[in-house]
N, C-alpha and C positions, 0 to 999 in steps of 0.2 A: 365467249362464243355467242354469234347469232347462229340462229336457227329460222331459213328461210324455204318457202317452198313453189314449186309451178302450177299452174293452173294445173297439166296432168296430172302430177302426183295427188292434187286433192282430188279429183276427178275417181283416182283409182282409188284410195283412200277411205272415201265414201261410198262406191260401190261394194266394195270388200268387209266394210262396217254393217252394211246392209242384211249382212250375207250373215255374220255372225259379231253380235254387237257387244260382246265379252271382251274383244279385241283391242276397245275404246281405249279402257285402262291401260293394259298391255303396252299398246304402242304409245302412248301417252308419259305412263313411267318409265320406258325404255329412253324416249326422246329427251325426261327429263333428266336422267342420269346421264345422256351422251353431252348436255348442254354442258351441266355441270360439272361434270370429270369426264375426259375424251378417254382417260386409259382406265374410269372404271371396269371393273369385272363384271358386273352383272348383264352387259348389254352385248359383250363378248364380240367390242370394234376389232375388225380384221379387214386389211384391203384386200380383193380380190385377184387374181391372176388372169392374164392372157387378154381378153380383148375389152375387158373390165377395169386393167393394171391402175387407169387414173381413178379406179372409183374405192370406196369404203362399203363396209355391210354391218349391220346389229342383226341381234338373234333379236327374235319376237317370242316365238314360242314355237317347240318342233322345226318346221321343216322350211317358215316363215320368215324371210330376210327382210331388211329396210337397208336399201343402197342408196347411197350418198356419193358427194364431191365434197372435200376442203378446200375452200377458196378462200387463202388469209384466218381471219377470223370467224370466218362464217362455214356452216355447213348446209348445203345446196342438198335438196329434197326435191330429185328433179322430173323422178316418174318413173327410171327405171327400180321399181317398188313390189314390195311384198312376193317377191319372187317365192319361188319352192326348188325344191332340189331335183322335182321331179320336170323342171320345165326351166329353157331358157330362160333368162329374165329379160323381160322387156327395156328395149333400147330407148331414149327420146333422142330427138336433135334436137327439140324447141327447150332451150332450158330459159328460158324467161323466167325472171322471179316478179312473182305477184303479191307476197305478201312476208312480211316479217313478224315472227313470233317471238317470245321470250320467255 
């Protein structure tokens, strides 16, 4: 699997780092166990329902989601990101990929 992401998603990414920088590891080790096993346990991948139905979610920690796309081989990190339970999560249309990780 690649692991790719939008200019948004790092935009959001990094403000949210900002804010509390414990988070780094977190969503770092979550990303690297999605890369390496999609049906491990620890990052607890579930697709979403209703107007989300195309997209995927990891837990981060508490109440802190990272939503995704599977497109083939690759998982698209596209901005709608770090949701909470207590708020919509943010929509993108621009899913442009601007960079690839491994």
């Amino acid at each position: 699997m690649k692991l790719v992401y939008s200019d948004h998603f790092k935009k959001r990414l990094k403000k949210r780092l900002s804010k509390n920088s414990s988070l780094k590891q977190k969503v770092g080790k979550q990303l690297k166990l999605l890369v390496s096993n999609i049906q491990h346990p620890s990052p607890k991948t579930h697709k979403l329902k209703g107007n989300g139905s195309k997209e995927y979610a990891i837990w981060i920690e508490g109440d802190l989601r990272v939503t995704f796309l599977l497109i083939e081989d690759t998982i698209l990190l596209s901005g709608g990101t770090l949701a909470t339970s207590f708020g919509e999560p943010i929509r993108v249309k621009n899913t442009s990929l601007s960079r690839k990780m491994a």
